[in-house]
Structure formats: C-alpha cells, structure tokens
N, C-alpha and C positions, 0 to 999 in steps of 0.2 A: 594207654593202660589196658591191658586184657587180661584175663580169667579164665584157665584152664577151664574149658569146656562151651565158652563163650567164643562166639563169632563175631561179635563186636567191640570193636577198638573207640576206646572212651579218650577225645583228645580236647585239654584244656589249653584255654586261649585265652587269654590275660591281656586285657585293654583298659587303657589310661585314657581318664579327661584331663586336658590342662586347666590347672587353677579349680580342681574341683572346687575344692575346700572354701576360694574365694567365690566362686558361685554365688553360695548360700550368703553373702551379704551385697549382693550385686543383683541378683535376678530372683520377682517373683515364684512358689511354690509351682504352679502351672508351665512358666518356663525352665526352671528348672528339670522339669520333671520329662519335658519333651527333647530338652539338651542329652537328658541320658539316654534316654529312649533313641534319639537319633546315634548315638556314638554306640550304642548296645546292638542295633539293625543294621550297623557297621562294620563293626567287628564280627556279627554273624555271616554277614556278606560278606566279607574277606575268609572268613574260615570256608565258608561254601564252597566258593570259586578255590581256595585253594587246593581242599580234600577234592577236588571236582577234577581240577587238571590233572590228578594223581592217574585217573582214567582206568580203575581195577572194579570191573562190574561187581565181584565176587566180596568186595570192599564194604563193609557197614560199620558205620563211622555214630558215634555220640557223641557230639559237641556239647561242652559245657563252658559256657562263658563266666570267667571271673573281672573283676574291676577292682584296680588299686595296683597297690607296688606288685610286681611278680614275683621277686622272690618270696613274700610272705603268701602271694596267693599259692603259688608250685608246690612250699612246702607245705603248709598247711596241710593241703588238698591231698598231697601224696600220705603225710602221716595218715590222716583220718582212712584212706583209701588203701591201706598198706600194700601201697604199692611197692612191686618187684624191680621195677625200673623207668625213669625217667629220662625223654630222649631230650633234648631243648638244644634248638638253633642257635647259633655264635655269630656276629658280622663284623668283622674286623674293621671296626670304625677311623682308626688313625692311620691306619695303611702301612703302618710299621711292620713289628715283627708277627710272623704268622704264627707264633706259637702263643700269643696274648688270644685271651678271651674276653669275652665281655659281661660287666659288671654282674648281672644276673647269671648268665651260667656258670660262673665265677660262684658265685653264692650258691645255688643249687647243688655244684659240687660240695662243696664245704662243709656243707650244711643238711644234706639227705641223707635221711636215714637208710636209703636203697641204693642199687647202683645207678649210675649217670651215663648215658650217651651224649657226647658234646659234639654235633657236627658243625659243622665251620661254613656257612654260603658263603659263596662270589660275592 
C-alpha cells in the first residue's frame, strides 16, 4: 500500500498458528505467550528475507504483521487503510486448472472494496 507523496511501501503479512484457539485450554499464560511470540518473530523473518531478496536499495518497505484468517485480516486492514489497491499472492494448490485461485484471493477479490492484483507463483 502507498500514499501519493510517500516513499514507503506498507506490506501486510498475515500469519496463522494452528489450534490457536486450542492453545488457550492446553498451555499455560507464560507458554502461550512465547508460542505467539515465536510464530510473530517468524513471520517477521520470513517477510525480511523475502522484502530482502527483492534487492531494490531505493526500496523502504513497512511491515505490518497481522494473525488470524486473512481474508478478515486483508480486508479489514485495507477498509480502515482506504486503500487504492491490493496486490495478494495465488498458489495453485491442486495443480489443476491454471485459472483457479486460491481460497483467500478468492475472497479478497470478492469482497474489496478496492482494486485487486492477483499474481499466481510457481
């Protein structure tokens, strides 16, 4: 997301624990607490490394981490942020037909109030 007149590009990254929700009847407040912290220093590590290999000195990048479903975090974040457009990754999981998307950009289209760029990885 950028801002006429802004040089930096604000990109949100959307990271899932499995079984959150069971956690919180399985692991003390202390472990818990470090379960997210680890999957949070993860997810910022993976956005790093990835904004990193992008290799554009001129490039200043704002990462904002969200946690839970991403379709709810995408939109959310883009309403509040009125945002102009929304680019989000596709992987064609089933290997089927190339023109299927996947369930979240699926939803982000559907469902934005802005426009959508849907690119497709290998």
């Amino acid at each position: 997301l950028q801002h006429p007149g802004e040089d930096e590009v604000e990109v949100l990254h959307v990271y899932d624990i499995p079984f959150d929700r069971r956690i919180e009847l399985i692991l003390h407040r202390q472990e818990r607490s470090a379960l997210r912290e680890a999957y949070r220093r993860a997810a910022r590590e993976k956005m790093d490394n990835w904004l990193g290999a992008m290799q554009d000195p001129k490039a200043r990048w704002q990462v904002v981490l969200g946690r839970g479903d991403p379709r709810k975090i995408i939109l959310d974040h883009a309403r509040r942020r009125r945002t102009d457009l929304i680019a989000v990754g596709s992987k064609d999981r089933s290997g089927t037909a190339r023109l299927r998307i996947g369930s979240v950009a699926l939803a982000i289209v559907r469902y934005a109030s802005c426009d959508v760029l849907v690119v497709r990885s290998e």
